[in-house]
C-alpha positions as CSV (number, residue, x, y, z in Angstrom):
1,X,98.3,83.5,44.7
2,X,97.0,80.2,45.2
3,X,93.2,79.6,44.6
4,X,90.7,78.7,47.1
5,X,88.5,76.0,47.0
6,X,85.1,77.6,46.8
7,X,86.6,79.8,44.4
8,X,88.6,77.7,42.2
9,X,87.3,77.0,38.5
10,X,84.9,74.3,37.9
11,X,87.7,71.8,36.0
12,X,89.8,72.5,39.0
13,X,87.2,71.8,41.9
14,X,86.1,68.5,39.4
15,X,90.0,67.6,40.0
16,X,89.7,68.3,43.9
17,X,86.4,66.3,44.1
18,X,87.8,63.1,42.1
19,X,91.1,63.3,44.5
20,X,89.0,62.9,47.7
21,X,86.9,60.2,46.5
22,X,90.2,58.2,45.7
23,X,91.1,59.5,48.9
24,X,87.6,57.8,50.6
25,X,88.2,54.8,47.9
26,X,91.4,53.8,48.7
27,X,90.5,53.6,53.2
28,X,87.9,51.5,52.0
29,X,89.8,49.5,49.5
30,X,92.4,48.9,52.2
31,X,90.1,48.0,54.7
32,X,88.4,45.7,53.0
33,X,92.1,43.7,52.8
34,X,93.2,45.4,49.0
35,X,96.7,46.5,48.8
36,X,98.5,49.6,48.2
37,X,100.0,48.9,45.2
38,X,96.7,47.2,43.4
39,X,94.9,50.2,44.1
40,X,97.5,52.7,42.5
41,X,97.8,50.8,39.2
42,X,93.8,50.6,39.1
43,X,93.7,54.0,39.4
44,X,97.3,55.0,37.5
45,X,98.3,57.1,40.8
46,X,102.0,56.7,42.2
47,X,102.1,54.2,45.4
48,X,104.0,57.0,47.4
49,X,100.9,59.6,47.1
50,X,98.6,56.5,47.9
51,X,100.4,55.6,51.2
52,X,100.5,59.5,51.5
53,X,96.3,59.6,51.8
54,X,96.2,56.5,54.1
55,X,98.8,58.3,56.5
56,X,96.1,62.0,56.3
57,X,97.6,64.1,53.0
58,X,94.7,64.8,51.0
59,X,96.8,66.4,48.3
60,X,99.5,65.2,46.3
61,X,102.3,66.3,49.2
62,X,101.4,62.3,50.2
63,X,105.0,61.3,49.6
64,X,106.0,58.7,52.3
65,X,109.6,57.6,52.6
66,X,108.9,55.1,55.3
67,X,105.8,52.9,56.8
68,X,103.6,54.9,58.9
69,X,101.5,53.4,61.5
70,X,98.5,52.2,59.5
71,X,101.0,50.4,56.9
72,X,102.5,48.7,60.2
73,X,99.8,47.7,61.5
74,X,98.1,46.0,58.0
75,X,101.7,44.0,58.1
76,X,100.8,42.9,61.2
77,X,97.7,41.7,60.3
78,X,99.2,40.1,57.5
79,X,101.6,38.0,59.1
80,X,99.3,37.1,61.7
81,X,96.9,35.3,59.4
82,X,99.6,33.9,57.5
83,X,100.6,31.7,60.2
84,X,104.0,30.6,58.3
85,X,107.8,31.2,59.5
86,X,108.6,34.2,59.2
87,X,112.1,36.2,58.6
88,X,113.3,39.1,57.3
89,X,113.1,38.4,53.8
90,X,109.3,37.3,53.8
91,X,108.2,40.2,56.0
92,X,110.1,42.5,53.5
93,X,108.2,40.7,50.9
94,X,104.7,41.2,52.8
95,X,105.3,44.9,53.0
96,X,106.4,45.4,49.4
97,X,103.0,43.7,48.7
98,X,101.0,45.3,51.3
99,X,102.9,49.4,51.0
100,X,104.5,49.2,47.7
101,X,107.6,50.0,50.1
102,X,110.9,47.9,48.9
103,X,112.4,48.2,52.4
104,X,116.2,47.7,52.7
105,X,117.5,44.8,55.6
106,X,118.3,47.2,58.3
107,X,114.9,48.8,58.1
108,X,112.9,45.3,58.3
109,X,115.1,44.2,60.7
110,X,114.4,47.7,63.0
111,X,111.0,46.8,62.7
112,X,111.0,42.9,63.4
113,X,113.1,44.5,66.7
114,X,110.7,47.4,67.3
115,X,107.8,44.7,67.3
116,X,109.5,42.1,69.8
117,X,110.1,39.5,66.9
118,X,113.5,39.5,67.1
119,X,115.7,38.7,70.3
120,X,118.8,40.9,71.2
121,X,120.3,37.9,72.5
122,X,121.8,35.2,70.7
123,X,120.7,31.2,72.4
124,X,122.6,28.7,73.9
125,X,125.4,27.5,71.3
126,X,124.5,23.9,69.9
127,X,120.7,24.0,71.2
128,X,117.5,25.4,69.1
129,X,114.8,27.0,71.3
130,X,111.8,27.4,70.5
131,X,110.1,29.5,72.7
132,X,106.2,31.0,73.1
133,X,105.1,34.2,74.5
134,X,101.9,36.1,74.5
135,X,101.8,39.2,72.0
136,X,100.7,42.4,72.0
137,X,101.2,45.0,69.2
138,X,103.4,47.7,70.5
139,X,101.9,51.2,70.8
140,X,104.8,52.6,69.1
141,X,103.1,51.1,65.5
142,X,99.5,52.3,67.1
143,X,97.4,54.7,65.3
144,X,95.2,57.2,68.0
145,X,92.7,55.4,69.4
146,X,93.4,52.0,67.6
147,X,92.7,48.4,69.5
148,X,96.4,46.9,69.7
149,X,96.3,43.5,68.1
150,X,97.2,40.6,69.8
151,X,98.6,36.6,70.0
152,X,101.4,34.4,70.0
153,X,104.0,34.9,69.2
154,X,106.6,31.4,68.0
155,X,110.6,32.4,68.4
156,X,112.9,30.1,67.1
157,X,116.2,31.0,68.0
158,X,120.0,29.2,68.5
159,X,123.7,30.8,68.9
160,X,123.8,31.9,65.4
161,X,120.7,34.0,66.1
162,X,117.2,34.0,65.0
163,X,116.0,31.3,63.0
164,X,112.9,32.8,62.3
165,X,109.5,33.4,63.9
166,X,105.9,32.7,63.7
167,X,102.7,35.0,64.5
168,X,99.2,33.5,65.4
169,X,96.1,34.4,66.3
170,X,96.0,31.5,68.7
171,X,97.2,28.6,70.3
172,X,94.3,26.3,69.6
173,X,94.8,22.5,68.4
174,X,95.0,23.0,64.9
175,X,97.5,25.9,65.3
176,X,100.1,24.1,67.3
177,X,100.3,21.1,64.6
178,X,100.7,23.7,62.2
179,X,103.6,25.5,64.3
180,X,105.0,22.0,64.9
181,X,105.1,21.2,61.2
182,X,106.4,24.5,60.3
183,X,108.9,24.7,62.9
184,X,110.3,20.8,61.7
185,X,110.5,21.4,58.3
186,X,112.5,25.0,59.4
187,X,115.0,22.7,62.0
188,X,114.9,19.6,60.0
189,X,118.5,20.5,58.2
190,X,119.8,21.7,61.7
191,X,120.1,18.5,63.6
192,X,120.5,19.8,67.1
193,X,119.2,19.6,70.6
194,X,115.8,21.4,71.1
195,X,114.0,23.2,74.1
196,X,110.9,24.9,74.6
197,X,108.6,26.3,76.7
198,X,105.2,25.3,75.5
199,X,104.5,21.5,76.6
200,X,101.9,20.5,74.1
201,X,104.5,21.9,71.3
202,X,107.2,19.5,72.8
203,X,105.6,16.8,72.8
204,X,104.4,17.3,68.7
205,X,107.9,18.0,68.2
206,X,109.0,14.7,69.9
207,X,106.6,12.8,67.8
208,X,107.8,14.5,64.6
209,X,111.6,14.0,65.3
210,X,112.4,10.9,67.1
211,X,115.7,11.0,66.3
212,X,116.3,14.4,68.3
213,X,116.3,15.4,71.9
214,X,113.2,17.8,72.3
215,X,113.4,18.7,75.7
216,X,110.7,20.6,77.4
217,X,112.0,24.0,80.1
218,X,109.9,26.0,81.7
């Protein structure tokens, strides 16, 4: 017969009471921009009950096998203040940091697809594109009542397939030299012709690669 909690012994309700306030601890750690993984060795609990609490479990059963919806959504947030191209090694590497998850390729890649980072389609053969699109988080990796987040979203993509992608928060000045310098250094190995559908981002990469054809399509 399993004891209640108002009548459990004293050492057992001391245990219950020190498992909620990790449980309370770890929201706010999390929130606050901590990681799973830094918070379980602190505190010398497994990573699997940890993501456990943050998905509800208040009790050891907090065994995930995959990312739940808060772990997708701190990705997320991740990669859109990293500003950096992205594939699906890094964001593997942001969610082991983030989760303490070592996802396999296929799951990332379900993921990158399930988020509209990744293209079914394979591009023109011989031409890069680099196109732009507005962002919204999908409400498949929404928790209840959660604000989606949003921006833009950078596709680099060719006929061997995606080439990568960036995530910003914005499109402002300072971003699109940043996008333009991160997309060059990504292309620069890949001499090829180049489209895209954001003007001011054509005519950076024009400067940047004079040697190329950068066309700008609508």
């Amino acid at each position: 017969m399993q004891v209640s909690a108002k009548n459990a012994p004293l050492s057992q309700k001391a245990e219950q009471d020190s498992r909620h306030n990790l449980v309370r601890g770890v929201r706010r750690w999390v929130n606050c921009g901590g990681t799973v993984a830094a918070f379980a060795r602190a505190h010398g609990v497994p990573r699997s009950t940890v993501r456990g609490w943050l998905q509800g479990h208040n009790g050891p059963r907090g065994r995930a096998r995959k990312l739940g919806q808060f772990e997708e959504t701190e990705i997320l947030k991740l990669l859109l203040a990293d500003a950096g191209l992205q594939d699906w090694k890094s964001v593997q590497n942001t969610a082991r940091v983030q989760s303490g998850v070592q996802m396999s390729r296929r799951s990332v890649l379900r993921l990158l697809q399930k988020c509209g980072f990744v293209p079914n389609r394979a591009g023109p053969v011989g031409i890069a594109t680099v196109k732009q699109t507005p962002w919204e988080q999908p409400k498949v990796t929404l928790r209840t009542s959660s604000i989606p987040l949003t921006g833009i979203l950078w596709q680099i993509h060719s006929g061997r397939g995606s080439e990568g992608f960036l995530l910003t928060a914005d499109e402002s000045p300072e971003v699109l030299k940043k996008v333009a310098t991160t997309i060059v250094k990504g292309l620069r190995k890949r001499r090829k012709p180049v489209l895209s559908n954001h003007r001011q981002l054509t005519e950076l990469l024009r400067t940047a690669l004079p040697q190329w054809n950068v066309q700008f399509e609508k």
